[in-house]
C-alpha positions in Angstrom: 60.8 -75.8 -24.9 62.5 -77.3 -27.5 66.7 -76.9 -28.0 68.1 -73.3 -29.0 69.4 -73.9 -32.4 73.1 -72.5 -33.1 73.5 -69.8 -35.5 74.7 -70.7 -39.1 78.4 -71.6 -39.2 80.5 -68.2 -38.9 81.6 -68.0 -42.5 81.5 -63.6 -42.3 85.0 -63.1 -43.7 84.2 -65.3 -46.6 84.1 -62.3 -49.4 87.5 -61.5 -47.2 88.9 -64.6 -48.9 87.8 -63.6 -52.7 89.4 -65.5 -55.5 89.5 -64.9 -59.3 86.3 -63.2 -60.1 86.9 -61.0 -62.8 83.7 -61.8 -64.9 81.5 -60.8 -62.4 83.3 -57.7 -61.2 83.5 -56.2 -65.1 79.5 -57.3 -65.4 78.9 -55.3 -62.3 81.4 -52.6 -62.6 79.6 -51.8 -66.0 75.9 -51.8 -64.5 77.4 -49.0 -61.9 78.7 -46.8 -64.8 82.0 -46.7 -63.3 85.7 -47.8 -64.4 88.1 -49.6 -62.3 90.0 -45.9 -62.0 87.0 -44.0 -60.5 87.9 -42.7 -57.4 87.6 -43.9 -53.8 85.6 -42.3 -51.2 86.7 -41.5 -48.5 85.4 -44.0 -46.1 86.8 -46.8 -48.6 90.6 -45.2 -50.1 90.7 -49.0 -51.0 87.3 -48.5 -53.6 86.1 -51.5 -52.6 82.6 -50.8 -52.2 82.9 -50.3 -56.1 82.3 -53.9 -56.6 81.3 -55.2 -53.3 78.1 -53.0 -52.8 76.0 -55.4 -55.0 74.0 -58.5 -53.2 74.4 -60.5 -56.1 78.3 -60.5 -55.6 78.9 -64.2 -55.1 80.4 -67.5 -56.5 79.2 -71.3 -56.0 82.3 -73.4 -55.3 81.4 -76.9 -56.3 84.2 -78.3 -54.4 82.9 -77.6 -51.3 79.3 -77.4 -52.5 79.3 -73.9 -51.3 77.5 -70.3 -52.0 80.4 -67.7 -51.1 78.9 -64.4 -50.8 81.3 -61.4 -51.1 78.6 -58.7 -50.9 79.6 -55.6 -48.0 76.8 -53.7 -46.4 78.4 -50.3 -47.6 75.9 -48.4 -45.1 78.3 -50.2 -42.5 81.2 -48.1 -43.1 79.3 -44.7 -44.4 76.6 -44.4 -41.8 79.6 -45.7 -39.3 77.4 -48.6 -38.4 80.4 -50.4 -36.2 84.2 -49.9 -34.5 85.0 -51.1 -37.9 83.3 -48.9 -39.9 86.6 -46.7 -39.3 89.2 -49.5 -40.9 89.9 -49.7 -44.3 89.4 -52.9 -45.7 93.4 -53.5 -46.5 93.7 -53.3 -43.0 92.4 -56.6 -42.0 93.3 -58.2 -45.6 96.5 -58.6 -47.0 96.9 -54.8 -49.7 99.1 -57.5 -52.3 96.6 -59.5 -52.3 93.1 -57.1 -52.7 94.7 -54.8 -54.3 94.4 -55.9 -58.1 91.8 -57.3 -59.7 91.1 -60.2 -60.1 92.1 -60.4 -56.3 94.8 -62.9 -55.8 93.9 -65.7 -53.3 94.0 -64.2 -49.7 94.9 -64.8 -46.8 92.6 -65.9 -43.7 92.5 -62.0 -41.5 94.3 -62.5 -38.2 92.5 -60.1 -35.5 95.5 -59.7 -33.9 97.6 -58.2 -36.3 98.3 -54.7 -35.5 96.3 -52.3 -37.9 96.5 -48.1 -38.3 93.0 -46.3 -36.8 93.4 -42.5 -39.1 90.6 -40.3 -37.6 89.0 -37.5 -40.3 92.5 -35.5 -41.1 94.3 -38.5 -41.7 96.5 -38.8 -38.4 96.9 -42.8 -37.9 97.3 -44.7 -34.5 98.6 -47.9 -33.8 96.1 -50.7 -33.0 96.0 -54.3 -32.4 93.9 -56.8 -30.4 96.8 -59.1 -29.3 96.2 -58.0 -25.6 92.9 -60.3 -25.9 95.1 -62.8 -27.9 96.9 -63.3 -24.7 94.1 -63.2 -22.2 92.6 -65.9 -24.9 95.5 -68.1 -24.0 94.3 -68.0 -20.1 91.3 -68.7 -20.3 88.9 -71.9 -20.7 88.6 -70.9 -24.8 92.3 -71.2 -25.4 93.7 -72.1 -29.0 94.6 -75.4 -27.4 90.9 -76.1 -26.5 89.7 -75.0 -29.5 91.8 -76.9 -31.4 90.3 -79.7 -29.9 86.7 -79.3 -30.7 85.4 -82.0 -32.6 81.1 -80.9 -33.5 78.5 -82.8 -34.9 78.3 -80.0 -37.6 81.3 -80.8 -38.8 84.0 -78.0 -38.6 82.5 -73.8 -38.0 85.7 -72.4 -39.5 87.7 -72.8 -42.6 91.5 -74.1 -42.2 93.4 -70.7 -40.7 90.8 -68.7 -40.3 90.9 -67.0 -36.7 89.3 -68.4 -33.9 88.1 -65.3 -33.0 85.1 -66.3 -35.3 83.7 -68.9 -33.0 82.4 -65.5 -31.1 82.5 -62.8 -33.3 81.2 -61.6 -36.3 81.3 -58.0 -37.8 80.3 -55.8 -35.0 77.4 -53.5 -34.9 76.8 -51.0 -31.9 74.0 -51.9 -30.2 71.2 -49.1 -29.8 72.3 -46.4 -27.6 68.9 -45.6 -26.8 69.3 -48.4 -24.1 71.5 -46.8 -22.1 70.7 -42.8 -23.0 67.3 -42.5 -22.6 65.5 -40.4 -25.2 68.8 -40.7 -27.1 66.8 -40.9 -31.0 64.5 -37.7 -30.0 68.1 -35.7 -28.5 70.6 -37.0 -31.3 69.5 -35.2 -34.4 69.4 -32.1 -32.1 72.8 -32.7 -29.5 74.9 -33.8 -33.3 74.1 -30.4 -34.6 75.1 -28.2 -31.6 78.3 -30.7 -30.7 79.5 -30.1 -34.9 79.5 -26.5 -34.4 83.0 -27.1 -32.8 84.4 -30.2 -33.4 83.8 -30.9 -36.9 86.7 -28.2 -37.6 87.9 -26.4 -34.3 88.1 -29.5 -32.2 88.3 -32.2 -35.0 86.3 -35.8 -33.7 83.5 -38.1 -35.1 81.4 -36.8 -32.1 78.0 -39.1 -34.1 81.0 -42.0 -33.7 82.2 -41.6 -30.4 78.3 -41.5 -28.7 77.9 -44.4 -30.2 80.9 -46.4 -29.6 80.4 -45.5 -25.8 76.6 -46.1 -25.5 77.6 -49.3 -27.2 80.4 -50.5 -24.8 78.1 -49.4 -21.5 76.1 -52.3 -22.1 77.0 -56.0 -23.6 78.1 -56.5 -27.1 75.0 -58.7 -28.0 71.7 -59.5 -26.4 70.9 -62.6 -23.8 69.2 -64.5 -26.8 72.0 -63.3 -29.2 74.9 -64.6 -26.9 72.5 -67.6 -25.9 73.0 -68.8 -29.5 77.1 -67.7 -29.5 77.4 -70.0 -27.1 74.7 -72.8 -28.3 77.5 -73.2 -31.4 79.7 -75.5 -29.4 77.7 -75.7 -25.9 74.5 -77.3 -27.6 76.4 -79.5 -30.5 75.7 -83.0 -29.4 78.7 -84.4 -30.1 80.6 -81.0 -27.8 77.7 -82.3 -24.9 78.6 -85.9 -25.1 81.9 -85.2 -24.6 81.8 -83.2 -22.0 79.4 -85.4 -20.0 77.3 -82.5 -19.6 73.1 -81.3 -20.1 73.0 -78.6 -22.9 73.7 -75.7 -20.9 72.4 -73.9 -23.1 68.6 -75.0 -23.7 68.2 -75.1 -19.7 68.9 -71.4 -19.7 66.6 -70.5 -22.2 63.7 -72.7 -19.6 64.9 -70.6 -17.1 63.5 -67.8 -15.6 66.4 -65.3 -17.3 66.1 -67.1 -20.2 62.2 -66.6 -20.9 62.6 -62.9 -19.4 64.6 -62.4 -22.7 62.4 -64.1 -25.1 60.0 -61.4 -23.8 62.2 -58.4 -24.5 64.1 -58.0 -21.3 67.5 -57.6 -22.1 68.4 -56.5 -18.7 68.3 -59.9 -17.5 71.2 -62.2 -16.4 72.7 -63.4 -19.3 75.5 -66.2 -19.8 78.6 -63.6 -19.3 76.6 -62.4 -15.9 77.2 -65.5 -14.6 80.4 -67.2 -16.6 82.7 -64.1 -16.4 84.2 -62.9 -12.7 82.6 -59.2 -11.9 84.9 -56.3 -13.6 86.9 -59.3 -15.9 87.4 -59.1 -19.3 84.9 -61.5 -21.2 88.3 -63.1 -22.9 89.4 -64.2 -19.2 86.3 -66.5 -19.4 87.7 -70.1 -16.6 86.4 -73.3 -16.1 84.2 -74.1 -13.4 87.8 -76.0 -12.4 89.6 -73.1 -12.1 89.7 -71.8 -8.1 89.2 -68.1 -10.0 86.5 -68.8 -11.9 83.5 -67.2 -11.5 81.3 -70.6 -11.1 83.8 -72.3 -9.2 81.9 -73.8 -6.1 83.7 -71.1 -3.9 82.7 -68.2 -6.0 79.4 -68.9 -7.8 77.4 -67.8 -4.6 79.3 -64.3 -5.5 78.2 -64.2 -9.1 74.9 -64.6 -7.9 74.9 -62.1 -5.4 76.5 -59.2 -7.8 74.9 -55.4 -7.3 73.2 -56.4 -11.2 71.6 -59.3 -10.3 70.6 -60.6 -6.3 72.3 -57.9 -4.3 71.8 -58.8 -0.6 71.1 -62.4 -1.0 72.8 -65.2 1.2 75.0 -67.3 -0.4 72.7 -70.0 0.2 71.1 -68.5 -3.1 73.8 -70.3 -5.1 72.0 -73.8 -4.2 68.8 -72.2 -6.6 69.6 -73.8 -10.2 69.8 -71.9 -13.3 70.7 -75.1 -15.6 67.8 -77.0 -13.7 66.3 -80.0 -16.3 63.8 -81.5 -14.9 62.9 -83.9 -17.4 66.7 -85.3 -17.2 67.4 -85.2 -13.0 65.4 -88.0 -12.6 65.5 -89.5 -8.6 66.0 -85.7 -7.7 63.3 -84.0 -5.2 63.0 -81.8 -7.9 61.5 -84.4 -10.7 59.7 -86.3 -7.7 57.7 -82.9 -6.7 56.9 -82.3 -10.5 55.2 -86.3 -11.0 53.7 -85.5 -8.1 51.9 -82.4 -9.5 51.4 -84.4 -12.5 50.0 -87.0 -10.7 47.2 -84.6 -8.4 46.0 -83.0 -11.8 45.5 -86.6 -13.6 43.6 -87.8 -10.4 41.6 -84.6 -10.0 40.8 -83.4 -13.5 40.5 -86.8 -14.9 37.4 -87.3 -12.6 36.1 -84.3 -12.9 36.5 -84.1 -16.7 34.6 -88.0 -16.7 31.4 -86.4 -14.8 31.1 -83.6 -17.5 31.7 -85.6 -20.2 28.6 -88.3 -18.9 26.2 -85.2 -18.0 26.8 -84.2 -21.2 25.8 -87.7 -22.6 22.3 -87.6 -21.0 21.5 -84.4 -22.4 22.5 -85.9 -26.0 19.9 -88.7 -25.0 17.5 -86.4 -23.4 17.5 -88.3 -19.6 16.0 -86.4 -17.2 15.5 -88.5 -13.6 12.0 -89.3 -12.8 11.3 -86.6 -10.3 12.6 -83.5 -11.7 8.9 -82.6 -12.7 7.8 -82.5 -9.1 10.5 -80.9 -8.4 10.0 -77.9 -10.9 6.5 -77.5 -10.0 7.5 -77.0 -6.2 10.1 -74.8 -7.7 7.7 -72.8 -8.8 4.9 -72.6 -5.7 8.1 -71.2 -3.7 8.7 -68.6 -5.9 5.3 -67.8 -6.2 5.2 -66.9 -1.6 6.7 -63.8 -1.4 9.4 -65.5 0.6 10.7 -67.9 -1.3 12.3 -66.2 -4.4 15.2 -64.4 -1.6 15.1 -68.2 0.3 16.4 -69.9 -2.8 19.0 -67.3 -3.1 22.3 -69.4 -2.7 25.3 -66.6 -2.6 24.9 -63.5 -0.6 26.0 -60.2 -1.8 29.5 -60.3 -0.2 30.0 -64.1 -1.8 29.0 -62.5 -4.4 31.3 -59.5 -4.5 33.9 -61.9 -3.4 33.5 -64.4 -6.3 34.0 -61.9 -8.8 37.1 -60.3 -7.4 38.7 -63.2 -7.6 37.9 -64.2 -11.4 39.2 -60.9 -12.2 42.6 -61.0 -9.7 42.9 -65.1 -11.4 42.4 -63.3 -15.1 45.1 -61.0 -14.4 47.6 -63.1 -13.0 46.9 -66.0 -15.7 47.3 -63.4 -18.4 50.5 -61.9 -16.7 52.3 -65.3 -15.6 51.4 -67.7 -18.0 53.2 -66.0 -21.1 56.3 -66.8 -18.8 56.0 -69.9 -19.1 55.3 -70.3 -22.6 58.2 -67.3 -23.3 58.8 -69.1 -26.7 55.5 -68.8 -28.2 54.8 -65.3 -30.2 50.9 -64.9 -28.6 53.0 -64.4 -25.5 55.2 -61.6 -26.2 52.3 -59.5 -28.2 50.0 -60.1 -24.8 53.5 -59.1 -22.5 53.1 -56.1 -25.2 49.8 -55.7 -24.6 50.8 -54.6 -20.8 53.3 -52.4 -21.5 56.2 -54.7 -21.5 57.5 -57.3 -18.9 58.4 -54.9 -16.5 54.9 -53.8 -16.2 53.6 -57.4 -16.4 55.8 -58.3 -13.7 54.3 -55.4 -11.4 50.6 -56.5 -12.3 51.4 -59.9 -11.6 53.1 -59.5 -8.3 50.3 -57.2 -6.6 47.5 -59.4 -8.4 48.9 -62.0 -6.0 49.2 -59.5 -3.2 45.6 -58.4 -3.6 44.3 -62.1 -4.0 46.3 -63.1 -0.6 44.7 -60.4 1.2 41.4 -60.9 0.2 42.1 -65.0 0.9 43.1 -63.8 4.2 39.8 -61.3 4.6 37.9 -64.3 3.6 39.3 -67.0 6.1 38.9 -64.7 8.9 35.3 -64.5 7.9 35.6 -67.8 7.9 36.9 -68.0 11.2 34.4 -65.8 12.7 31.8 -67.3 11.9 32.9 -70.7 13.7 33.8 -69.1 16.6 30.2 -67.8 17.0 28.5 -70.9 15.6 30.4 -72.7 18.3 29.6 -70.4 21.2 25.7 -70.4 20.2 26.0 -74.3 19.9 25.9 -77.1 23.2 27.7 -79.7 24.1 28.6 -82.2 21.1 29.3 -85.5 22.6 32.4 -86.7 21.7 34.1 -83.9 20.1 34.7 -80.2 20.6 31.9 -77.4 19.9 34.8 -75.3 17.5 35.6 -78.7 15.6 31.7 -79.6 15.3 31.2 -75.8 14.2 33.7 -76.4 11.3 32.8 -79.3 10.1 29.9 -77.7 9.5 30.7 -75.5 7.8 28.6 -75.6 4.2 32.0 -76.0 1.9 33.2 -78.6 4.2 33.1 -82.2 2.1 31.7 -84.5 4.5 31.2 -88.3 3.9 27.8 -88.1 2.7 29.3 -86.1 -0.1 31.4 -88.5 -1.0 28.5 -91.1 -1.3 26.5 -89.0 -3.2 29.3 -88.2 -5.4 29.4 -92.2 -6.6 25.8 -92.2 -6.4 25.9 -89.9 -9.1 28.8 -91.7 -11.0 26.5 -94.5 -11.0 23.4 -92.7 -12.2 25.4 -91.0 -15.3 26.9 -94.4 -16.1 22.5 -95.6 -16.4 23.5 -97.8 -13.0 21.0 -96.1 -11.1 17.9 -94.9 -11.9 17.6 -91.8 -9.2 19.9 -88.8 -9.3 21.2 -87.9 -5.8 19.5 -84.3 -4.8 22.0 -82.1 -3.0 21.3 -78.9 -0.9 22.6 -75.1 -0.8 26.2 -76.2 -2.7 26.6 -79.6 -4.8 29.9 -81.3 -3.9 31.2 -80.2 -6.8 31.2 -76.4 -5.9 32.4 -77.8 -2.6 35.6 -79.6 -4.6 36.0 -76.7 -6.4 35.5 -74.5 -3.6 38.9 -76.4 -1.4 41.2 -76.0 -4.7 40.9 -72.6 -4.3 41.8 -72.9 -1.1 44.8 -74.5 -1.3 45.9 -73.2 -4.3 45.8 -69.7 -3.6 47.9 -70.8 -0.1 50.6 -72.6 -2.2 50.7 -70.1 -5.2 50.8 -67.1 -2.6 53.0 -68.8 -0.3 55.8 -69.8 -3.4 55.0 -66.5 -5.2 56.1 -64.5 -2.2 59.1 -67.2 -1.8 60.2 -66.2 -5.4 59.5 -62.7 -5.1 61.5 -61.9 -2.6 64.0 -64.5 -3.4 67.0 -61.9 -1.9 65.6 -62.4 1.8 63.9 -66.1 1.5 67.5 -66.6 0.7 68.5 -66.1 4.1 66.0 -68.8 5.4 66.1 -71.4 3.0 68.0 -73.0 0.9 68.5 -71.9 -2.8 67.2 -75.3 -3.5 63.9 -74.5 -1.9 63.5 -71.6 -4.3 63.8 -74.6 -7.2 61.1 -76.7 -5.8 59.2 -73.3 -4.9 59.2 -72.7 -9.3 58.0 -76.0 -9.7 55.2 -76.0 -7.3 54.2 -72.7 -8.7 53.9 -73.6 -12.2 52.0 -77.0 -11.4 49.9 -75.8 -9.4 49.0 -72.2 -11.6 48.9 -75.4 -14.3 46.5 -77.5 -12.3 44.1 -73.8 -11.4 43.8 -72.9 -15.6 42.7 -76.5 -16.3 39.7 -76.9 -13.9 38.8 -73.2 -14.4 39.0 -72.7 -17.6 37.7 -76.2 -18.7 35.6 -77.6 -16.1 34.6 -74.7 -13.9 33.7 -72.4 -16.8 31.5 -75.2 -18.6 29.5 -75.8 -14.9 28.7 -71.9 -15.1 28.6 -70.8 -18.6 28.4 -74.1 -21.5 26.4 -76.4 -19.8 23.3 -76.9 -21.1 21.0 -76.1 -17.7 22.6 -72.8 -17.0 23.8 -71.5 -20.8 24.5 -68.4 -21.6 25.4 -67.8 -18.1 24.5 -68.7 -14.7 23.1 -65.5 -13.0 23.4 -67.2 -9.3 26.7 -65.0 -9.0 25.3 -61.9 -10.4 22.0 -61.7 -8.6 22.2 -64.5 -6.5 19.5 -66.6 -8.4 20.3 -70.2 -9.6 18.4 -71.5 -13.0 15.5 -73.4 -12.7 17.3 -76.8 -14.4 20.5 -76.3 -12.6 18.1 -76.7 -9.1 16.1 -79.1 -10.4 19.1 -81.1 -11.3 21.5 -80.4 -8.4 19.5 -78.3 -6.0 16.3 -80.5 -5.4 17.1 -81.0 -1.6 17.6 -77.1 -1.3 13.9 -76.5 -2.6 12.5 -79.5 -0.4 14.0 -77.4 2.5 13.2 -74.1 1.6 9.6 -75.5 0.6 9.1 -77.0 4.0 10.3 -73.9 6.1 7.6 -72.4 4.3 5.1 -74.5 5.0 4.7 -75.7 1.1 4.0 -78.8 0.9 4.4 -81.0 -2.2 0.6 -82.2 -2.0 -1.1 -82.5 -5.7 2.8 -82.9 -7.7 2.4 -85.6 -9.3 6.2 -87.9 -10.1 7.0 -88.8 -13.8 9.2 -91.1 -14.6 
């Protein structure tokens, strides 16, 4: 996932700092109908909307090379859009200087100044915000360290405008809907009943006040939204470089909070979750120097551990990394455990992907090894005894059953997990969407798992039993124990002679050799095949349940173990979609001796190629049980 990109320089109070435009103001004046004396309405005694309502308000300053755009939103202030929406504009700016036009050039606004809030019969209040002013001064984002920023960008504010700017921009109130459920289907209703009284009797802005306070209940921006506040300095290069730091900022967005949000979730930790001590102020933001800061190595554990995020974890949690770059942390466990998975998938798939790729050559050429015509003629006397169709079978009706649960239990949790990973891509918020949101994703993804572990665990048990009474029924093996004999005999159990036909066949594909090696009930192939599911559904259950429950794993392992326990899952669900969806779903529904579909998981019935090609030692067997024997077939070469 590539760098968050910082928003556009802050430049919001620009048509603030209007200068002579008196061309454009009488051009647009005249297009409204109105004169400079038409009144002002009453949310904007200044009439300032008169001019500033049009989009095309603007001015190029060639000196700067710059498009200034004065143009207001005027549904900000009438549809009370924003704490703002209440001020005048000769609040902020400077009444001399706004107050005839052409405006006179104006000063940069200074948030702190104290302003007058009037509510609807004109009373005013005192206001100012030089209480955050002074908490600014505290904290990690003083004037001093601002001061000092030196960004690649070049400079985000003009000379004197407020810093306040690095963070903030007009304010909107978020949707109160997030907090007051229902709140669009009760508002038209609730504003009705609530004006019968106080729009006279009991005089307040009731459609204001719910939305102010739905607005404060929950953060001023988004995750995403205050990812890219932050990105403005924390992801400049020049900022990073000087701070000997990782952009702080891109490894959140890779991180499991960070990809919730690209999905929707803004419930999810953001940077103020985790940068900002519980029940602070957001302007009190300290250094991770600072024995009070939040993510100071005594407290961080804390943050972590908050009632909103990992309530009940052990501190040991803390250890887990939220800021973890792989790519970057080289000679870290973490970066050798990723190579490693890298590594297994090159040396598994790359083989794998080589014999498909050279079976696929000799049906371009048309090679078929010299006795495959004997062998579909015997092929066919056994199906023609009553006995042999059901003798050929090769899966039984609860393999069967089986196999199919688990394609369906792997669809689901591919389809649920993998847009995770790939958070930043737009196919996987619409299939997220397609689930019912992330929430709902999450829930079919976790009890996917739980259903595929217990039917793993069903299935080795089967397993299991099955030893123990091959092993009871079976004598004495010299030289090793009955169970171990039983297991190894198991027929998904690779054995040597698997391996030898395995190059045998390398050699064949590659014209070394003129015979193909004939294997019985399961090629070693499906075997292969048959062990990765094995182990991966062990490792993915195993680190699923890990990160799952991260808020009692905590209390086990270290929050470092939860890092490697990411990794490993993704690798691994990484290394499951490539051979399943490339080499296993060729082997059953593209390749040429079983296309459109092989029905030997359906019915139980392999196609006639497929055992001629693969099977031929099965059919010898089954053949001779029978008491068929291959008298009259004739080889071809």
């Amino acid at each position: 996932m590539s760098t968050i990109k910082p928003l556009p320089h802050r430049r919001r109070a620009s048509w603030r700092r209007a200068g002579r435009v008196a061309p454009i103001i009488a051009f647009l004046a005249g297009l409204a109908g109105a004169s400079i004396s038409t009144p002002a309405r009453a949310d904007d005694p200044d009439n300032c909307l008169m001019c500033h309502q049009y989009r095309g308000l603007s001015r190029v300053e060639a000196s700067r090379s710059q498009l200034r755009v004065f143009y207001v939103d005027p549904t900000y202030s009438t549809a009370h859009r924003g704490p703002h929406s209440r001020l005048s504009c000769t609040a902020c700016h400077e009444k001399s200087e706004v107050g005839v036009v052409p405006h006179l050039p104006s000063t940069p606004v200074d948030c702190a100044r104290q302003c007058h809030l009037a509510d609807r019969t004109g009373l005013e209040r005192p206001f100012s915000h030089d209480n955050v002013a002074t908490m600014l001064e505290r904290s990690a984002h003083s004037n001093e360290a601002l001061a000092k920023l030196r960004l690649a960008q070049g400079p985000v504010l003009s000379d004197g405008q407020s810093t306040c700017l690095y963070c903030h921009d007009e304010p909107n109130f978020r949707d109160p809907s997030l907090v007051i459920p229902k709140f669009k289907l009760l508002a038209s209703q609730a504003f009705d009943r609530c004006e019968t009284c106080h729009a006279e009797k009991v005089d307040a802005d009731i459609r204001y006040f719910t939305n102010h306070i739905a607005s404060r209940l929950q953060p001023a921006r988004g995750p995403l939204e205050l990812a890219q506040v932050c990105a403005i300095c924390h992801s400049d290069p020049r900022f990073v470089a000087n701070h000997e730091n990782k952009d702080p900022v891109a490894s959140f967005v890779r991180s499991f909070h960070g990809k919730a949000a690209l999905l929707g979730d803004d419930s999810t930790a953001d940077c103020l979750s985790c940068h900002v001590r519980a029940g602070e102020n957001a302007h009190l933001m300290l250094g991770p120097d600072d024995p009070l800061s939040s993510v100071h190595a005594a407290n961080v554990a804390n943050a972590c551990r908050s009632l909103t995020c990992h309530p009940g974890a052990n501190k040991q949690i803390a250890a887990s990394s939220v800021h973890l770059d792989i790519s970057s942390d080289r000679g870290t466990l973490e970066f050798a455990l990723a190579a490693t998975f890298i590594l297994i998938t090159l040396l598994t798939f790359g083989p794998s992907a080589l014999l498909v790729i050279l079976d696929l050559v000799q049906v371009i050429v048309g090679r078929h090894y010299h006795d495959s015509h004997r062998v579909r003629e015997l092929i066919a006397r056994v199906q023609r005894d009553p006995r042999g169709p059901a003798r050929l079978v090769r899966f039984t009706v609860s393999q069967r059953f089986q196999h199919w649960a688990l394609a369906i239990l792997f669809i689901l949790l591919v389809l649920t997990g993998f847009p995770l990973k790939f958070a930043d891509r737009g196919w996987a918020t619409v299939l997220v969407n397609l689930f019912g949101g992330l929430h709902i994703a999450r829930i079919i993804h976790h009890w996917s798992g739980i259903v595929l572990v217990l039917g793993f665990m069903i299935h080795l048990g089967t397993v299991c039993l099955g030893v123990i009474k091959t092993a009871r029924a079976m004598s004495a093996v010299p030289g090793r124990n009955r169970y171990v004999a039983a297991w190894v005999d198991l027929p998904m159990w690779i054995t040597p002679q698997d391996v030898k036909k395995t190059i045998e066949l390398l050699a064949y594909l590659l014209f070394l050799r003129k015979e193909r090696p004939a294997y019985g009930r399961f090629s070693p192939t499906e075997k292969f095949e048959y062990l990765g599911v094995f182990w991966g559904t062990v490792l993915l259950g195993v680190t699923g349940l890990l990160l799952w429950g991260e808020q009692i794993s905590s209390h086990f392992l270290s929050g470092r173990a939860l890092n490697l326990a990411t990794i490993a899952h993704t690798y691994e669900a990484f290394l499951a979609v490539i051979h399943v969806g490339i080499l296993h779903i060729y082997n059953v529904i593209f390749s040429p001796k079983v296309f459109p579909l092989s029905t030997a998981t359906i019915d139980g019935r392999t196609p006639v190629e497929k055992l001629v090609e693969e099977h031929a030692e099965l059919v010898e067997d089954v053949a001779r049980d029978l008491g068929i024997g291959d008298e009259g077939l004739a080889e071809h070469g």
